[in-house]
VODRENNU-402669 format. One record per residue: residue in one letter; x, y, z of N, C-alpha, C in turn. Coordinates in pm, whole numbers, padded with zeros to 5 digits, always signed. Atoms other than C-alpha are relative to their C-alpha. Example, Ala and Ser with C-alpha at 12.3 -4.5 7.8 and 13.67 -1.06 7.14 Angstrom:
residues 2
A+00089-00119+00000+01230-00450+00780+00090+00120+00000;S-00082-00119-00006+01367-00106+00714-00077+00109+00073;
***
This chain:
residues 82
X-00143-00018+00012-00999+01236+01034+00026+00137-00063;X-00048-00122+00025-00816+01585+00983+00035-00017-00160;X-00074+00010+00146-00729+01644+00620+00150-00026-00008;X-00103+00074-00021-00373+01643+00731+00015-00136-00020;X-00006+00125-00040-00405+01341+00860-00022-00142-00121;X+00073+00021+00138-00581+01234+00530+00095-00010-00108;X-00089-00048+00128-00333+01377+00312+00155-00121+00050;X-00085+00084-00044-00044+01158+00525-00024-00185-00021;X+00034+00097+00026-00224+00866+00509+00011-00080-00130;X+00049+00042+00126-00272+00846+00126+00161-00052-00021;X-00141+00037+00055+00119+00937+00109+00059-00154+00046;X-00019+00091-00029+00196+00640+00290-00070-00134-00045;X+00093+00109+00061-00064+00407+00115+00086-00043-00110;X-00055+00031+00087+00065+00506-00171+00093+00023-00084;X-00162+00065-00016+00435+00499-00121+00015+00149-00112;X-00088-00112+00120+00433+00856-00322-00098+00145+00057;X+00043-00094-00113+00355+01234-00229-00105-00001-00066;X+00120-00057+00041-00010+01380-00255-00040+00057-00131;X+00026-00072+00113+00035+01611-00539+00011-00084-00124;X+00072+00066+00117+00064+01317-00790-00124-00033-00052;X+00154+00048+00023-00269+01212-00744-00059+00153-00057;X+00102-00118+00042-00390+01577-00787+00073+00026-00178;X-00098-00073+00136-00128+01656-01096-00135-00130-00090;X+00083+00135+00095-00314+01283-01226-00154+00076-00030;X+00158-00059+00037-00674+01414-01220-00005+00152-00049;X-00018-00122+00098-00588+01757-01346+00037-00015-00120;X-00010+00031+00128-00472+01559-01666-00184-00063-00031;X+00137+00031+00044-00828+01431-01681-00018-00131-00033;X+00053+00079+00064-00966+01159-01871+00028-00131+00124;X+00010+00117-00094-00916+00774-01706+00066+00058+00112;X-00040+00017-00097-00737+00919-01412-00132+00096+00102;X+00098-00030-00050-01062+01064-01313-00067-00109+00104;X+00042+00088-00040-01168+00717-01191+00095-00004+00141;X-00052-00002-00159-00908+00795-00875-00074+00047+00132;X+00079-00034-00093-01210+00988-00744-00123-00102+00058;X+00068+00159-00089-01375+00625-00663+00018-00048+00069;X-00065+00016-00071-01127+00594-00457-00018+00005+00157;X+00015-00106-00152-01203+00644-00083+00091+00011+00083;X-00131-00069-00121-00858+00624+00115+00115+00050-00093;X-00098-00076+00092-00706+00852-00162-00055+00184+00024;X+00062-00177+00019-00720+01266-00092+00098+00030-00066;X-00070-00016+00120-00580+01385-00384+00016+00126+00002;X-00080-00159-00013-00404+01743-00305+00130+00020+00075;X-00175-00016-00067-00062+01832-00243+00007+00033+00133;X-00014+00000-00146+00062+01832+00118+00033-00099+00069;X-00055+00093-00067+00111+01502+00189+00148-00087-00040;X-00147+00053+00001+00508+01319+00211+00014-00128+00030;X-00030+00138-00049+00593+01006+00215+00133+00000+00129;X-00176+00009-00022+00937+00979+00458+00070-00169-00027;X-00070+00131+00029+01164+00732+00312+00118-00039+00064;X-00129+00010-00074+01471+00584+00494+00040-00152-00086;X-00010+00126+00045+01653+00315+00300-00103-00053-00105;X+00142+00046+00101+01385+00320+00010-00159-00093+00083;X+00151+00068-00097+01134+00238+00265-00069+00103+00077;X+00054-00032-00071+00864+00404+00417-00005+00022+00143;X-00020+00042-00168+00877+00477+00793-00099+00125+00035;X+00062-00088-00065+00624+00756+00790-00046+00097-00064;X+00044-00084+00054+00480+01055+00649-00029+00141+00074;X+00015-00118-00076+00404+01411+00722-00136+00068-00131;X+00108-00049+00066+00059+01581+00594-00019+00145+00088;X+00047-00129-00024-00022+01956+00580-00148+00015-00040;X+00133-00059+00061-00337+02137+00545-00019+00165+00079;X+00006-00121-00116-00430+02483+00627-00024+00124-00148;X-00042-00118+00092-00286+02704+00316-00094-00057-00164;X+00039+00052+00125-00303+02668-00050+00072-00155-00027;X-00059+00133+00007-00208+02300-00161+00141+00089-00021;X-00157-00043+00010+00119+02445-00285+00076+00059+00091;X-00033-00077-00089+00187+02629+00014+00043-00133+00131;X+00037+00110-00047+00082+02281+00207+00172-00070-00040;X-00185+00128+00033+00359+02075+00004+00110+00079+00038;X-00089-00093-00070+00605+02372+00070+00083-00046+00151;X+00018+00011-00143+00562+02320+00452+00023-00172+00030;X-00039+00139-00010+00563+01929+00420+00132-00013-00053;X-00064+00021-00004+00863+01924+00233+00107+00070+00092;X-00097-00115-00141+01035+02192+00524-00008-00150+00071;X-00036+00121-00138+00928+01895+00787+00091-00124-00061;X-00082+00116+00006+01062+01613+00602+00170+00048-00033;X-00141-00087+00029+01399+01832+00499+00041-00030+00168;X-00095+00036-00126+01424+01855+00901+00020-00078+00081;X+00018+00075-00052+01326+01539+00960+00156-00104-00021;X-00106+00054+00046+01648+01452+00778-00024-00145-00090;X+00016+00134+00044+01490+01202+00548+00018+00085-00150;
***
């Protein structure tokens, strides 16, 4: 699977964007144990899209710098109108 694809996946797992998980393990200590994880990629880029506080989809970048990544994900979901 594409890292995109990767990074979309997680958002949708887990109902929140990518860069928490990375912001979480850059604090360190117990949230280190997220890297046990295996359907978690933990770098900014991936979006949840919400409609009605619900999930209906996601959008995952990869390519740039993570920050550049979430940038570009939040552009698609902005024109996704969610």
């Amino acid at each position: 699977m594409l890292v995109a694809q990767q990074k979309a996946k997680t958002a949708v797992d887990f109902r929140r964007p990518t860069g928490a998980s990375e912001s979480a393990l850059a604090d360190g200590g117990l949230h280190w144990r997220l890297l046990g994880m295996t359907n978690l990629t933990p770098l900014e880029g991936g979006l949840p899209i919400l409609r009605d506080g619900r999930v209906i989809g996601a959008i995952g970048v990869s390519g740039m710098q993570s920050t550049q990544d979430a940038q570009a994900a939040a552009a698609g979901v902005a024109a996704f109108g969610a």
